[in-house]
C-alpha positions as MATLAB code, in Angstrom:
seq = 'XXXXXXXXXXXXXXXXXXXXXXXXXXXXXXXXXXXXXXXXXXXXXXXXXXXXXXXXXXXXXXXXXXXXXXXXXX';
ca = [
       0.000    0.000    0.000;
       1.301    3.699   -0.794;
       2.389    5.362    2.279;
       1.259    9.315    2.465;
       2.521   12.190    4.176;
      -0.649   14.431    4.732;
      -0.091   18.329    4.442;
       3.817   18.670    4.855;
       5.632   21.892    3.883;
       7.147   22.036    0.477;
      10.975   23.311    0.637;
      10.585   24.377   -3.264;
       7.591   26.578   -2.765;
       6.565   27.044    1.047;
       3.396   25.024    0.686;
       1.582   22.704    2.161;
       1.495   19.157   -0.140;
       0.407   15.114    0.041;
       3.370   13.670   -0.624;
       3.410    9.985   -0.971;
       5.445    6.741   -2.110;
       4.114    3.603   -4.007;
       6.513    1.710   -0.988;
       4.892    0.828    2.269;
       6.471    3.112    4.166;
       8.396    6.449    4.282;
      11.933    6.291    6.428;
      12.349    9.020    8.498;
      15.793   11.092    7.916;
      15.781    9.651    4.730;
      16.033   12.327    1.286;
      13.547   11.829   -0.903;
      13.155   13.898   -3.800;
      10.380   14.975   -5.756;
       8.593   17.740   -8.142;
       7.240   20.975   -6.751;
       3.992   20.960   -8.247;
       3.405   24.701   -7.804;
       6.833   26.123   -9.378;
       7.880   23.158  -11.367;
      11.353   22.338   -9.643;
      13.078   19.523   -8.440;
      13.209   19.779   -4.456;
      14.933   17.441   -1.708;
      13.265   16.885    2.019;
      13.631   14.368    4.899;
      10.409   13.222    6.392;
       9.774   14.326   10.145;
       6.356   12.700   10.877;
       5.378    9.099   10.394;
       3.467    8.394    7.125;
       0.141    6.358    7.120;
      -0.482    3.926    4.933;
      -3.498    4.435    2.080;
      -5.028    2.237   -0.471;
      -4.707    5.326   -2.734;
      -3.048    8.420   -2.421;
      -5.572   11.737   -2.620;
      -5.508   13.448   -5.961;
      -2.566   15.851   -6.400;
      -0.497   14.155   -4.124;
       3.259   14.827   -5.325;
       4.927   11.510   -5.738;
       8.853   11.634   -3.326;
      11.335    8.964   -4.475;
      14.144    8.073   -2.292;
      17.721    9.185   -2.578;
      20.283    6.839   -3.540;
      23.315    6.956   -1.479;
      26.298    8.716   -2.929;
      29.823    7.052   -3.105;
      32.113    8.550    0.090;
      34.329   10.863   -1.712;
      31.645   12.078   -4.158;
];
């Protein structure tokens, strides 16, 4: 099931958004990355709160996908 962050604030635009992932859950201090719906630009967050898991997302909801690790010395 999708996991959903309900009404977190955007970095990109200073917004409130749904963000969710098609993964069960949402790690906490993790980066996820996503698209700013409202000025069109690629934007980086950690979650803070627990996520809850949904059958579907609401409509609108921006779509995060997770950071992959860089190399040490990148």
């Amino acid at each position: 099931m999708p996991a959903l962050l309900r009404h977190t604030d955007c970095p990109a635009c200073g917004r409130r958004h749904n963000f969710f992932t098609a993964e069960s859950r949402i790690r906490k201090g993790s980066p996820y990355e996503f698209v700013c719906p409202e000025t069109g630009r690629v934007a980086e967050f950690s979650a803070e709160n627990d996520a809850e898991e949904v059958k579907w997302p609401p409509q609108g909801s921006v779509p995060l996908t997770q950071q992959k690790a860089q190399p040490a010395g990148v």
